[in-house]
ROTI-519884 format. One record per atom (N, C-alpha, C, O, CB): residue in one letter; x, y, z. Coordinates in steps of 0.1 Angstrom, whole numbers, plus 5000, padded with zeros to 4 digits. Glycine has a CB too. Example, Ala and Ser with C-alpha at 12.3 -4.5 7.8 and 13.67 -1.06 7.14 Angstrom:
% ROTI-519884
A513249435078A512349555078A513249675078A514249675085A511349555090S512849785071S513749895071S512950005079S513450115080S514149945057
//
This chain:
% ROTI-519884
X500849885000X500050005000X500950125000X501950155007X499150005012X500250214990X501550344991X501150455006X500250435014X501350474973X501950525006X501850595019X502250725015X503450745015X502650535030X501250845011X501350925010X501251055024X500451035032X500750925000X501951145025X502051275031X502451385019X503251405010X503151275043X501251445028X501451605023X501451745035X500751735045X500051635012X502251845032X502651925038X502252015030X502252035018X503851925041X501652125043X501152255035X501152355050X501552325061X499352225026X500652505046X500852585055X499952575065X500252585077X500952685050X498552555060X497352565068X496152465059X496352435047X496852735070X495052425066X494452345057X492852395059X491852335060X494652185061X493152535059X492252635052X492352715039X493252665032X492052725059X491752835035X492252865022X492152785011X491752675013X493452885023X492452825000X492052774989X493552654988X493252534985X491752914974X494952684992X495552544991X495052475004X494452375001X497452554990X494952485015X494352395023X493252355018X493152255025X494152425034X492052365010X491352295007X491752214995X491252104996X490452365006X492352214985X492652134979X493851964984X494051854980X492952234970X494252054995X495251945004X493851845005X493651734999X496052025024X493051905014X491551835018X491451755007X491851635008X490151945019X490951784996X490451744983X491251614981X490751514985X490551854969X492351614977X493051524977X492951394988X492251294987X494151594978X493651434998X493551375013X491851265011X491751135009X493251555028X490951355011X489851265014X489651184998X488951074998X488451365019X490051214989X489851054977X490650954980X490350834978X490351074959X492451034987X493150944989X492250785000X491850674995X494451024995X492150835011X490950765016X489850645017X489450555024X490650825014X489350744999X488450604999X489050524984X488550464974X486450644997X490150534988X491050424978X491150334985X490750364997X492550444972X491650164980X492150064984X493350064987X493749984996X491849994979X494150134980X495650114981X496750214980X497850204974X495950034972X496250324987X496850484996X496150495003X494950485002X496950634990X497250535014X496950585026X497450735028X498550765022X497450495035X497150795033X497450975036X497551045050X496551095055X496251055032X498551055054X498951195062X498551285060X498451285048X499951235064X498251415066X498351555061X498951655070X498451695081X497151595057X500151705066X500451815084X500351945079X500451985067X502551805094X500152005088X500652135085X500752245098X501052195109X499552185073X500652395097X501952405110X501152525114X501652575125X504052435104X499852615107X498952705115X497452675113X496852585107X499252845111X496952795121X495452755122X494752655131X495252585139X495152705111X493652685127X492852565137X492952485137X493452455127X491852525139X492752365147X493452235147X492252175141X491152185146X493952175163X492452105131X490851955126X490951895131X492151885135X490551855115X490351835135X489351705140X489451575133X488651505128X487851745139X490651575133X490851405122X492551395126X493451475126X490551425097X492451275131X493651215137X494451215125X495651235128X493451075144X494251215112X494851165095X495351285093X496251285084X493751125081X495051455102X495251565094X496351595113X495951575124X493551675086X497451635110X498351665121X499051795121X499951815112X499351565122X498751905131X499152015131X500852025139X500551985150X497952105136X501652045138X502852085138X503352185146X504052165156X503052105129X502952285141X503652425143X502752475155X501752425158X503652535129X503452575161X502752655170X502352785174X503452855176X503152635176X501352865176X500853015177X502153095185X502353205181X499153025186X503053035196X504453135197X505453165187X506053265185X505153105206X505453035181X506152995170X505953085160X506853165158X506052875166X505153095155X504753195139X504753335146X504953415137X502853165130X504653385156X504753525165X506153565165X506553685163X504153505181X506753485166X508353475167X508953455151X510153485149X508753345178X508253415144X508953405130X508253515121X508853575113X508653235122X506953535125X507353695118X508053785122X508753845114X506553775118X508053805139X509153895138X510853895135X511653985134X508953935149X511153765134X512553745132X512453755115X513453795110X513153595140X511453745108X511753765094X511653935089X512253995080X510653665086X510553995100X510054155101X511854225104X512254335099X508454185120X512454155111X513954225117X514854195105X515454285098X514654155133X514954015102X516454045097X516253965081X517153915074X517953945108X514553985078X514253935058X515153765057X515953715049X515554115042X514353685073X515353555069X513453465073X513153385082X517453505083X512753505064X511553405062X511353235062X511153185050X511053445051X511453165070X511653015069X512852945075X513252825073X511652975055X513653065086X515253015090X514653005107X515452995116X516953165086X513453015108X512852995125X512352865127X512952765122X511453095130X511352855132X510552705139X511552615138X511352545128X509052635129X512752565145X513852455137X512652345152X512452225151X516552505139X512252405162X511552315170X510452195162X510552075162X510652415180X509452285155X508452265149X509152155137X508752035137X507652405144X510152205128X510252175119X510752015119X510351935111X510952265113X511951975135X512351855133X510951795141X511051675139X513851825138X510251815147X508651735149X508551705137X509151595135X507151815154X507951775126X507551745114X508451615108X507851525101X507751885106X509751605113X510551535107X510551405109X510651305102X511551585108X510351445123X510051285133X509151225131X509251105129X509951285147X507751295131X506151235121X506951135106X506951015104X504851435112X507351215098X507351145086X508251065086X507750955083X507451215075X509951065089X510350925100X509350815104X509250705097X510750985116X508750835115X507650715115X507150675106X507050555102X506650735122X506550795099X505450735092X505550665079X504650605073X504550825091X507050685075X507950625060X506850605048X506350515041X508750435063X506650795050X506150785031X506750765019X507650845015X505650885026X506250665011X506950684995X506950824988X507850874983X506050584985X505550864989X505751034986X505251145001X504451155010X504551064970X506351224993X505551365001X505351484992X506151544984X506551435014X503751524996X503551594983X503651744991X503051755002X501951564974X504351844986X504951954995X503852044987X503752034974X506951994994X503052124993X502152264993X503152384993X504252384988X501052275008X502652495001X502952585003X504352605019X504052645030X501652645003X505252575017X506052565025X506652685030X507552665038X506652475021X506452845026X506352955030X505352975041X504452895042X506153015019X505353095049X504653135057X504653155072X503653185078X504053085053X505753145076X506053145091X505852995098X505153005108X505153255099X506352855095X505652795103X506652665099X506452565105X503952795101X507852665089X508452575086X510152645084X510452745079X507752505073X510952545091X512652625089X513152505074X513552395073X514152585110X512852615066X513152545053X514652485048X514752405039X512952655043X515852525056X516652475052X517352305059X517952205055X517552585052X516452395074X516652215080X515652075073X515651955075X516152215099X514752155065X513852025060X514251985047X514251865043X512152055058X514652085040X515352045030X516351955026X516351865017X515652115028X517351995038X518351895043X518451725045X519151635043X518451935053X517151765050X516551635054X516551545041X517151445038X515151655061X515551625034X514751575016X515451495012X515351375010X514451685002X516751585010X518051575004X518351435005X518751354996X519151665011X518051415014X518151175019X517351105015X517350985012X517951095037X516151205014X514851095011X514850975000X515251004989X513651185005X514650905003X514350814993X513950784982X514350744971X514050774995X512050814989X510950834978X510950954970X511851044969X509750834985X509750944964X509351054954X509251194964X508751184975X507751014945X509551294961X508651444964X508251494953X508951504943X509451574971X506851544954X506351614950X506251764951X505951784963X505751564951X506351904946X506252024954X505152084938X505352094926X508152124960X504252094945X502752244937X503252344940X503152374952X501052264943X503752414931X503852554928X503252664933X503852754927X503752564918X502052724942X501052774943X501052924937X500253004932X500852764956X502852924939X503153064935X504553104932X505253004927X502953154946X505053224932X506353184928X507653174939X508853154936X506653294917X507253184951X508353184960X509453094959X510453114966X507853154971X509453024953X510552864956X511552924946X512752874947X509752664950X511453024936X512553044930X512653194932X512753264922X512652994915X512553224937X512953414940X513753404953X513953294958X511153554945X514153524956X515053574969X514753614976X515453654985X515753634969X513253634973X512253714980X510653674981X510253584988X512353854974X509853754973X508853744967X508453644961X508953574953X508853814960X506853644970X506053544957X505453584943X505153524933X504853494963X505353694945X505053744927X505753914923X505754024929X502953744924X506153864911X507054004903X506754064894X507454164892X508053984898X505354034884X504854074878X504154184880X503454204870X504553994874X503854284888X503354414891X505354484888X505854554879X502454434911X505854434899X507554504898X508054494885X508954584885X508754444907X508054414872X508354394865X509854384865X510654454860X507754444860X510054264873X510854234876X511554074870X510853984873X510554264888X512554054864X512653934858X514353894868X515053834859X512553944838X515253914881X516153924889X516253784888X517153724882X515853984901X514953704896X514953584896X515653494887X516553424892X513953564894X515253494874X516053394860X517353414863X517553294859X515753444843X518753454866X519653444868X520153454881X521053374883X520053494861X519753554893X520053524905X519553664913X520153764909X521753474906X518753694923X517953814928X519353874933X520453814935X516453774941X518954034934X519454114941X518754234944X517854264936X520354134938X519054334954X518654474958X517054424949X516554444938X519854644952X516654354958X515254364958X514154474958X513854524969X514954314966X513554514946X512754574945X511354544953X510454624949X512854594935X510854484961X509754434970X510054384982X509254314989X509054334965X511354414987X511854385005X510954405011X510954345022X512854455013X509654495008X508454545019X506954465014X505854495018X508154735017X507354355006X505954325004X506454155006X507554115004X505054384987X505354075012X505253915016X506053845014X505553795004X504353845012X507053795015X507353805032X507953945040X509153985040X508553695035X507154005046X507054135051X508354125059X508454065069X505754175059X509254205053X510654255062X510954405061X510354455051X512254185056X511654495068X511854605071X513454645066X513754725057X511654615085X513854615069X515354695073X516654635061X517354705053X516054635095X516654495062X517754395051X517354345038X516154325035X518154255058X518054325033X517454295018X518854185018X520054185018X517354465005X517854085017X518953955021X518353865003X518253745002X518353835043X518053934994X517453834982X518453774977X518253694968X516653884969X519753804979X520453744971X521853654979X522753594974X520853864961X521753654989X521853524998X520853414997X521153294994X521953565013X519453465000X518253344997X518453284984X518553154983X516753414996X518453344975X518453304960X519453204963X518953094962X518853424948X520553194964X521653144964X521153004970X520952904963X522653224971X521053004984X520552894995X519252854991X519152734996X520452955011X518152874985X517152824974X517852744967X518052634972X516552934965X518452764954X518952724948X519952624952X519652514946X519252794942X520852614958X521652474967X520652414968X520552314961X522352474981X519752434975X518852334986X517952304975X518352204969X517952405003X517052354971X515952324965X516452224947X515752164939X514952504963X517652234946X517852184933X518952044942X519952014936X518652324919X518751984956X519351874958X518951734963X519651644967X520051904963X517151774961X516551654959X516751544950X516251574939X515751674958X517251444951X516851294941X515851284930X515851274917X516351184949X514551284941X513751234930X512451324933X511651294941X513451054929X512451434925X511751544928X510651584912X511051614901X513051674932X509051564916X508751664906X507651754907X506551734913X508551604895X508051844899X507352004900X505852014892X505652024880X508452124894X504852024906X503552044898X502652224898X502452294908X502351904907X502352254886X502152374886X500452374879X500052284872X503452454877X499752464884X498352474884X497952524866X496952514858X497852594898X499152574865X498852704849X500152644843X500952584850X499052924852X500252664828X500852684818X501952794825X503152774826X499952724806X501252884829X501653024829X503152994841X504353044840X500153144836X502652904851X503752884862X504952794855X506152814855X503052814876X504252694851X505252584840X506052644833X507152604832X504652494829X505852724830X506652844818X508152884831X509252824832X505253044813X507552984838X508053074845X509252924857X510252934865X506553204852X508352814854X509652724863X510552684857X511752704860X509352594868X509952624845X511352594834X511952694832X512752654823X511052554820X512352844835X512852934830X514252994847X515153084848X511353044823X513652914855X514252924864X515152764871X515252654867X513353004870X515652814882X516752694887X516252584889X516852484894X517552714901X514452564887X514252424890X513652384878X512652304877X513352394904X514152424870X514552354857X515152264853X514952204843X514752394852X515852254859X516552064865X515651964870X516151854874X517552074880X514351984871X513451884874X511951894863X511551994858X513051894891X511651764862X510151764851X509151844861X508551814872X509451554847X509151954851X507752054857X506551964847X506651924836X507752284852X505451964857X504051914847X502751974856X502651974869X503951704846X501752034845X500852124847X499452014849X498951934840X500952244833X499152034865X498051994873X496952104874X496852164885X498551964888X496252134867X495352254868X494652254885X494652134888X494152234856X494252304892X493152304901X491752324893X491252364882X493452414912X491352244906X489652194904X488552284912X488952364921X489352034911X487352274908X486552324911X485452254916X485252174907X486452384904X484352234926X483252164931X481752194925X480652244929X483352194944X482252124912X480552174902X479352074908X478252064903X480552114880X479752014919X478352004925X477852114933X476652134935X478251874934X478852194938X478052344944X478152464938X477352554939X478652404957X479152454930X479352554919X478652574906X479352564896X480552534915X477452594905X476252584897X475352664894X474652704903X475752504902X475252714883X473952854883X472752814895X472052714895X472852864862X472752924906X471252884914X471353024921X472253104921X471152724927X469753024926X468853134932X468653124944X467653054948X467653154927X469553194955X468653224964X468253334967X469053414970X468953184973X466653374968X466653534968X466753564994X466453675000X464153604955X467153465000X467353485014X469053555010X469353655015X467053315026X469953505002X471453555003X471153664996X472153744997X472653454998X470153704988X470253844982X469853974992X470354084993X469153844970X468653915002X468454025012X469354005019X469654125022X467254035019X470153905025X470853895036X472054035031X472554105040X471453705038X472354055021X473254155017X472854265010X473654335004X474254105010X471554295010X471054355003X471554424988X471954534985X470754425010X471154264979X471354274970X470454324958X469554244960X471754194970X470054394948X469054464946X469254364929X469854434921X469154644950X468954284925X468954184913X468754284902X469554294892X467754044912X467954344903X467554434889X468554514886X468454564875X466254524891X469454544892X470854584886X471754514885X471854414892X471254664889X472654534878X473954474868X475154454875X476154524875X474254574855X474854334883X475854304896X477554284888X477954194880X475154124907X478354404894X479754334892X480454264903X481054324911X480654434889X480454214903X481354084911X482754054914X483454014905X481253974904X483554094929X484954094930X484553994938X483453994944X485954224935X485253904938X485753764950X487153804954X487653884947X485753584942X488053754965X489053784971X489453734982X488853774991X489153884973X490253634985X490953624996X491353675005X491153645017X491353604995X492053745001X492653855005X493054004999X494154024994X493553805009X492054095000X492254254989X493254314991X493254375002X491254384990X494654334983X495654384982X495354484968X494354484960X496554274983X496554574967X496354634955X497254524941X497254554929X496954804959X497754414945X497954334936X496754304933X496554354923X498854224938X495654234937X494454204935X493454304925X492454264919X494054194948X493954454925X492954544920X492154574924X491154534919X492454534911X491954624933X491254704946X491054804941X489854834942X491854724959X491954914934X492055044932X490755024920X489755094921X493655104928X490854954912X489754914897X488254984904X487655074899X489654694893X487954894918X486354874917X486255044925X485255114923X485554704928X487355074932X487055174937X486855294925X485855354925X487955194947X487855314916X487555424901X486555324897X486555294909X488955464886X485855254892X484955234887X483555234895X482455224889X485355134882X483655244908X482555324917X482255454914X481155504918X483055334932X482955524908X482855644907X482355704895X481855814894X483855684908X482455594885X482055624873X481555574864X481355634853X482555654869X481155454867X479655354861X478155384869X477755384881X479955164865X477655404859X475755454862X475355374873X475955284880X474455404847X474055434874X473055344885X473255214880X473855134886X471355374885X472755194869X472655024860X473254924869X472954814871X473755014843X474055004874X475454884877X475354874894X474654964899X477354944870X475654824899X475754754913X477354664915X477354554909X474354644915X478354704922X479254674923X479654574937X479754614948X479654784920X479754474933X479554354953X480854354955X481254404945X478954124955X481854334962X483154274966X482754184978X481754234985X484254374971X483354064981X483353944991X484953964993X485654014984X482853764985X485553925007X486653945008X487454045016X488754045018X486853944999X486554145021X487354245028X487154255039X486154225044X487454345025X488454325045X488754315061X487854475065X487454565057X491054305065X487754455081X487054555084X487654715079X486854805077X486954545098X488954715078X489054835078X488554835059X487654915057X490654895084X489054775051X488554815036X486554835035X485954895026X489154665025X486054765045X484854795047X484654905046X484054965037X484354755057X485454985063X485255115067X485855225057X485855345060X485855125080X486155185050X487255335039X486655335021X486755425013X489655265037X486155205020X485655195006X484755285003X484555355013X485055075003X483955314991X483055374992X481855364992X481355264986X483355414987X481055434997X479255395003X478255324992X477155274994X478355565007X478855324982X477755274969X478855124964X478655064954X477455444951X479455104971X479954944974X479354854984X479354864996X481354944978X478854744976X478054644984X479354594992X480054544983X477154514975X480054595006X480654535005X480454405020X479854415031X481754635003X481254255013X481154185026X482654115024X483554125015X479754065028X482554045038X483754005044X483853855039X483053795031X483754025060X485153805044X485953655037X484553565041X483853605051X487853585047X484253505036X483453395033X484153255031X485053235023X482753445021X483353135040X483953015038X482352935037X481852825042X485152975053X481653035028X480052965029X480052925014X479453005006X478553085035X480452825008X480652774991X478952834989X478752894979X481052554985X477852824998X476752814986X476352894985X475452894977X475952754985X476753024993X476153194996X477253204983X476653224972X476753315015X478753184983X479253194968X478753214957X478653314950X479653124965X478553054956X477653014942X476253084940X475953084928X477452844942X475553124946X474153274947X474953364942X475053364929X473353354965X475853444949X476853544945X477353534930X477053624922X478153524955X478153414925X478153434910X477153414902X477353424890X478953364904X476053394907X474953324899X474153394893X473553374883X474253244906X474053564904X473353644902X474253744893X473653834887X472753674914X475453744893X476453834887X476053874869X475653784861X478053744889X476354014867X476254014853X477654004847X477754004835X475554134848X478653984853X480053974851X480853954860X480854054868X480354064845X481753844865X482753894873X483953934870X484653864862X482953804880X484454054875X485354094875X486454084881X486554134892X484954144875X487754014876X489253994882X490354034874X490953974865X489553844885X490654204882X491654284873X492754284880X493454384881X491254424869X493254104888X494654134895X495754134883X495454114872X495054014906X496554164887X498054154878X498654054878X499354024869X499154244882X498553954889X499353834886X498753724896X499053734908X501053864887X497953614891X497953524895X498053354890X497653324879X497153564900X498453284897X498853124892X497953044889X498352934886X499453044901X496753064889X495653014891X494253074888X493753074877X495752984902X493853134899X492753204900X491253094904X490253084896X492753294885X491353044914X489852984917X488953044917X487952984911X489552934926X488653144922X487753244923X487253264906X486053254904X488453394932X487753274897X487453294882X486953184879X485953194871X488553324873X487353074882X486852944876X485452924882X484452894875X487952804879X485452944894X484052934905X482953034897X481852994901X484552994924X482853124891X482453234885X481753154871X480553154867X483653344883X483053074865X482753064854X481952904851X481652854841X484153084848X481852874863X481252704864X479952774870X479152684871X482252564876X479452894874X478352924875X477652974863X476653054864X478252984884X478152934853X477953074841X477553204837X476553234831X477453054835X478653304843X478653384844X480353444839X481453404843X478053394854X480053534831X481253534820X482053644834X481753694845X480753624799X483253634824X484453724832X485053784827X484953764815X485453674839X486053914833X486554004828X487754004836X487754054847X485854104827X489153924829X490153924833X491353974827X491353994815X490053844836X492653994835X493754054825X494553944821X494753844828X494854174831X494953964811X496353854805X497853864808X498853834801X496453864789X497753924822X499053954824X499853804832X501053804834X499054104834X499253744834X499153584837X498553454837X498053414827X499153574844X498453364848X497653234844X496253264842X495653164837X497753124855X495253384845X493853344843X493153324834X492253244832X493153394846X493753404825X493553404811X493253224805X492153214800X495153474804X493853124806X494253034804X492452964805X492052884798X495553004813X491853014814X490552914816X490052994813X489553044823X489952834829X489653104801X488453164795X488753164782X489553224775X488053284799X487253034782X487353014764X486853144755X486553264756X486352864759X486753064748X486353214737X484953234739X484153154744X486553194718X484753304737X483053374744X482453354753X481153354754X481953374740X483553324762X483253304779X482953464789X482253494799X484953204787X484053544779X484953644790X485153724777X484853724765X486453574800X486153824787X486653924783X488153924787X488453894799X486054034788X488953934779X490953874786X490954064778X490654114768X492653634772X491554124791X492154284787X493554284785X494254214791X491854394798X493954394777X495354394779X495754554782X496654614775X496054334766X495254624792X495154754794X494454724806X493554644808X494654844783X494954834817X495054854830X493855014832X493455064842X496854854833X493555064817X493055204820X491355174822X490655094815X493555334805X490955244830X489955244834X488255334827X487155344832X490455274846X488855364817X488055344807X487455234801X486255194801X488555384798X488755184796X488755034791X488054904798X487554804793X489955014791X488154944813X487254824816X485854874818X484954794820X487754754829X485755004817X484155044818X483954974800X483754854800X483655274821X483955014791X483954924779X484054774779X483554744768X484854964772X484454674787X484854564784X483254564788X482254534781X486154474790X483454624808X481654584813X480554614803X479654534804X481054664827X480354714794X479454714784X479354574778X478454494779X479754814774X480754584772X480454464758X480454334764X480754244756X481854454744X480054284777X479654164784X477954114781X477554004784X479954184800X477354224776X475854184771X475854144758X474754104753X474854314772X476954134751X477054044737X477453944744X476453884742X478154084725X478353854754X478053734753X476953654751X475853714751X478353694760X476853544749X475553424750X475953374760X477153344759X475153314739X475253364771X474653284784X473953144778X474253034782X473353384792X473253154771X472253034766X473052884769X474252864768X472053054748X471852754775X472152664774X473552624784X474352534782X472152654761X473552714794X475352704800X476052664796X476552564798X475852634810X476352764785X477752754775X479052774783X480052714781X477752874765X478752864790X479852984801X480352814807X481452764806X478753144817X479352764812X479652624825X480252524818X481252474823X478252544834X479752484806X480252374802X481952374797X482652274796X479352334791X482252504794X483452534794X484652504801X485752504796X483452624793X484452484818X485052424823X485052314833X485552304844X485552504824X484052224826X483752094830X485052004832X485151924841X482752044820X486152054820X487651994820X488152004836X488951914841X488852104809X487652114845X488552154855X487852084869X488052124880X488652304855X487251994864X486651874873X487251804883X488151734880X486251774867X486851814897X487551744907X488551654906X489751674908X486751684912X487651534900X487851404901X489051354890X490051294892X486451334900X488651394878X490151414867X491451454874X492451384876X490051564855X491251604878X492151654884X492851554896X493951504896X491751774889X492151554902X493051444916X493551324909X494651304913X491751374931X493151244899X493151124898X495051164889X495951084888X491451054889X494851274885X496351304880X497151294889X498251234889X496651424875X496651334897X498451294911X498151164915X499051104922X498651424931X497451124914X496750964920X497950894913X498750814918X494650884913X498150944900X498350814891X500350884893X501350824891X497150804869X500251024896X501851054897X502350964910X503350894910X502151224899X501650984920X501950904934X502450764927X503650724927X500450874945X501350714919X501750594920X503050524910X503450414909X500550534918X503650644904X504650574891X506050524899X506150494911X505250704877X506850524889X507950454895X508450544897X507950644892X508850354889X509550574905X510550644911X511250714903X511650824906X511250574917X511650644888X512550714879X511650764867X511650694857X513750614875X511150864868X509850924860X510851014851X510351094842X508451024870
//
């Protein structure tokens, strides 16, 4: 029987749920079994899912990363626990998540890898694993990375540091460590990330593109008119639609705010996703609500949408677009990365301009699509759970020398 573990940061969020996703098919197989650790957040309730890390621990690794820009050089407590679990528990694979974030000392696990036997796996979520810094560069227009980071232009943005600009020691110690696994391979959600891996130091290993999935049993054109009052949603106007995890101005925040200002009554503008203070500062003719972990208040939310709108600058993925688009309801996204990638042709709108004219024009010309027959939905029927998982099902299971 194989014996899989996977490692990730938290098993919330859109990669903690897909850890989930995984985890539970593994399950009701005959022949994998599954671990899952990870090192913040609430603890679950399933002996199969094991938390690690600890709430002093991540208090103490932000600030030691906030002081000296050394993100993942703390928890070495947490990290050899972690070590000692998978010791016992002698998996053939470990499928590595998001291993950024205050809660893992990356170079002692690495170290470790470095012996492993079995397969590793590592999902791309973003671009951290090859920068010196940063998980994404595409606002900085920044290309440092492909030969080796320095004087970082984003020392102040995630992983949040102050004072040192250490990218080009990291880069360096990335690169040793992360290119001295055995038998290592790199799964990326987009084209777009596959690209940008092969173009960097872990291009020494077979990158292969795992799209993420979507749950089209909840993700489905439907009506509830209780989640419309519950937010007082007013249907008879021309709902634009921001979803968000987390609203940063990478995300395009600034968009819905100029476009509050200068699209008609017609239009009704929602955002999901924001923290109290963006509540308190946005503007008054913004529907706005907070992070949501309710899929079916969601799926109402795209359902009722006359367009969703996602004018970030750079993302690997984009679930929130796909969730939109399995409700059929077309989108309006930029091509400055992976989203592009899941909107077929007369699904959406893919922009290549940032001016805010322009997207008042795209939102017009969204009443030429056809809706009819869930055209919009059937489009990404490809991005189905069960396909998707059954791809790493079948990577778990190959031989060693792939």
């Amino acid at each position: 029987m194989h014996k899989i573990a996977q490692v990730n940061i938290t098993i919330g969020g859109s990669t903690g749920k897909l850890m989930r996703d995984i985890h539970e098919t593994i399950e009701n197989t005959n022949d994998m079994q599954c671990l899952s650790f990870y090192g913040r957040g609430t603890k679950f309730d399933d002996k199969n899912f094991i938390k690690f890390g600890s709430e002093v621990s991540f208090v103490f690794h932000v600030f030691y990363t906030f002081i000296f820009n050394k993100q993942g050089h703390f928890a070495k407590r947490q990290t050899k626990k972690l070590i000692n679990y998978l010791e016992d528990y002698e998996p053939d694979v470990i499928h590595l998540h998001n291993i950024q974030g205050y809660y893992l000392n990356y170079p002692l696990f690495f170290k470790w890898l470095s012996n492993y036997k079995g397969r590793v796996i590592w999902t791309l979520h973003d671009c951290w694993a090859f920068t010196g810094h940063c998980c994404y560069f595409t606002k900085a227009k920044c290309d440092k990375w492909i030969t080796g980071c320095y004087q970082c232009p984003q020392k102040h943005a995630f992983p949040y540091s102050w004072f040192f600009d250490t990218s080009k020691s990291e880069y360096a110690l990335k690169k040793r460590l992360f290119t001295s696994i055995p038998h290592m391979v790199i799964t990326t959600p987009s084209n777009w990330v596959k690209d940008l891996a092969e173009k960097s130091f872990l291009k020494v290993y077979p990158v292969k593109v795992i799209n993420n999935w979507v749950n089209l049993d909840i993700f489905k054109p439907c009506i509830n008119q209780d989640v419309l009052v519950k937010f007082d949603i007013n249907s008879n106007k021309k709902i634009i639609l921001g979803v968000a995890n987390l609203w940063e101005e990478r995300k395009g925040l600034d968009v819905f705010v100029k476009l509050s200002k200068v699209l008609s009554d017609e239009y009704q503008i929602v955002m999901v996703g924001l923290n109290k203070k963006q509540i308190k500062n946005l503007p008054s003719n913004i529907i706005k609500i907070e992070r949501t972990d309710n899929q079916n208040e969601l799926a109402v939310l795209y359902s009722i949408a006359y367009v969703f709108l996602n004018p970030s600058i750079e993302e690997t993925f984009s679930l929130v677009t796909l969730e939109a688009l399995a409700c059929n309801t077309p989108v309006i996204v930029q091509n400055t990365s992976a989203v592009h990638e899941m909107v077929a042709k007369g699904c959406g709108i893919v922009m290549n301009s940032f001016i805010i004219e322009d997207y008042v024009t795209a939102i017009q010309s969204v009443s030429k699509l056809d809706r009819n027959n869930e055209r919009i939905r059937k489009s990404v029927l490809k991005y189905n759970k069960k396909d998707k998982i059954d791809q790493y099902l079948k990577l778990y299971d190959m031989e060693i020398d792939i």
